[in-house]
C-alpha positions, 0 to 999 in steps of 0.5 A: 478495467484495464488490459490484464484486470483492473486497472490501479491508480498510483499516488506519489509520495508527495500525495501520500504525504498530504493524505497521511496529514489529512482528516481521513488518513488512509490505511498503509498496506505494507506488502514487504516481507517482514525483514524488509518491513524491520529495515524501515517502513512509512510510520502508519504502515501495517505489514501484511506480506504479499504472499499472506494478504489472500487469507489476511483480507479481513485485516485491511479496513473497508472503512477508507482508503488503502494505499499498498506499498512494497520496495520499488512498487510491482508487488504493492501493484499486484496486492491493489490489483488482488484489493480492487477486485475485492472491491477495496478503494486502494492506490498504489505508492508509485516506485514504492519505498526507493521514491519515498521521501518522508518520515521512516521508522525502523 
């Protein structure tokens, strides 16, 4: 537990990446607001805006891994602080959509 809740790990790009292609790839929690999201979004993502994600908890799998993403990655950080502490498995895209480097859909 960290200093002001639990504490969220991060992954970069290059991790995500790698996940992405592995067996078990894990669910990508877009945490944009939907204009955002249309602009551009990792491929996988679904979007659940940050501010929906309390009452839209029972659409993130239990089942594998969450990875939370926004535009630079504060609110991707908060919305895995909210999933940690609802006992989630979830890391957070460091520096968010600014420091993603692989495939867009728009």
């Amino acid at each position: 537990m960290g200093l002001f809740g639990p504490k969220v790990l991060d992954v970069n790009g290059e991790q995500l990446q790698d996940l992405l292609r592995s067996q078990t790839p894990p669910y990508i929690l877009d945490v944009r607001t939907p204009g955002e999201f249309h602009e551009g979004h990792i491929p996988q993502a679904e979007l659940i805006p940050l501010n929906e994600l309390g009452h839209r908890l029972h659409e993130v799998p239990r089942d594998r891994p969450v990875v939370t993403v926004c535009r630079s990655g504060a609110r991707s950080h908060t919305a895995a602080r909210h999933l940690v502490q609802a006992g989630f498995d979830v890391k957070n895209l460091q520096g968010g959509m600014l420091r993603w480097s692989g495939p867009i859909h728009r």
